[in-house]
C-alpha positions in Angstrom: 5.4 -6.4 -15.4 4.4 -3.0 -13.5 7.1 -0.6 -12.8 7.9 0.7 -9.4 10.3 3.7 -9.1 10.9 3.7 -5.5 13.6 5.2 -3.9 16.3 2.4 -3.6 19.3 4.3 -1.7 16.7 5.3 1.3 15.6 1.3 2.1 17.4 -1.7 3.5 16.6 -4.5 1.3 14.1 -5.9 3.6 11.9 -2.8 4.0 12.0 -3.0 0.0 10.9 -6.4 -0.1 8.2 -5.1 2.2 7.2 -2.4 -0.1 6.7 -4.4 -2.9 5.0 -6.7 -0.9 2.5 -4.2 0.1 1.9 -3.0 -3.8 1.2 -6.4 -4.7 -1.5 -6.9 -1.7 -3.0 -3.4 -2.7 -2.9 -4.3 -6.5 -4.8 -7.7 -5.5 -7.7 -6.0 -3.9 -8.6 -5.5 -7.7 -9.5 -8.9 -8.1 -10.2 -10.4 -4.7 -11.2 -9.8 -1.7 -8.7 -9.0 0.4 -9.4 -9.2 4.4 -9.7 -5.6 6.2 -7.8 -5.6 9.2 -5.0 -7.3 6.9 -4.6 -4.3 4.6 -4.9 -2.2 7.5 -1.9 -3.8 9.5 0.1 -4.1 6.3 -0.3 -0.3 5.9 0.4 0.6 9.4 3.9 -1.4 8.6 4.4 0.5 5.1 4.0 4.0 6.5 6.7 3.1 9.6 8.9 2.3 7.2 8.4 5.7 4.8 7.8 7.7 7.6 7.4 10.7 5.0 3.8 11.7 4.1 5.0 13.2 0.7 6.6 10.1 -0.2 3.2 8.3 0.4 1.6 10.7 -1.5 4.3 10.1 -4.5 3.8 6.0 -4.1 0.2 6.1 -4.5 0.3 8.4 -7.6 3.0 5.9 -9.1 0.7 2.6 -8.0 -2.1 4.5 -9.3 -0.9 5.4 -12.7 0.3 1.8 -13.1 -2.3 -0.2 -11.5 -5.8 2.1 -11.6 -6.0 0.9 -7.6 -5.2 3.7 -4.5 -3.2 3.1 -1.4 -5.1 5.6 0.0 -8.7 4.6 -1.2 -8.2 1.2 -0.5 -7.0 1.6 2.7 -9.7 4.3 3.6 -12.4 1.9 2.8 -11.0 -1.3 4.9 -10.7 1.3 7.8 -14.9 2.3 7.4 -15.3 -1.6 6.8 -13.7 -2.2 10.4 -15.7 0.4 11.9 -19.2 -1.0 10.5 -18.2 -4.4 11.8 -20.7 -6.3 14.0 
C-alpha cells in the first residue's frame, strides 16, 4: 500500500475521498488507458478543491516519488490528446 501524506485538517472527508480517488485514476494510467477528457474533468475537480498551486506542486512530488507517474505530465498530455482530436 502507497502512502499519501496529505493534509488531513484542511479537507472535509469527502474532498479527501476525492483526492485519493484522483491518485488512484492518475496511478492507473500506468497500466491502462485511461479516457482523456475523464482525467481532465477529474483534475479540474482536484484543483477546486486544493485551490493552492504549491500544494499541487507538493502532491505530485509525493505521487511521483511513490508511484513514478505525474499529475502534472499526465494531465498535460490528455489535454494535447483533446486538442489533436478529430
Amino acid at each position: 500500500m502507497k502512502e499519501y501524506r496529505i493534509d488531513y485538517d484542511m479537507f472535509t472527508t469527502a474532498e479527501i475521498v476525492k483526492i485519493f480517488a484522483f491518485f488512484a485514476l492518475i496511478e492507473s494510467t500506468k497500466k491502462r488507458s485511461v479516457s482523456p477528457s475523464l482525467l481532465v474533468e477529474k483534475y479540474q475537480e482536484y484543483r477546486t478543491i486544493l485551490n493552492n498551486k504549491s500544494l499541487e506542486k507538493k502532491y505530485d512530488k509525493m505521487l511521483f516519488t511513490n508511484t513514478k507517474v505525474s499529475i502534472y505530465e499526465t494531465i498535460k498530455q490528455a489535454k494535447e490528446k483533446l486538442n489533436h482530436a478529430p
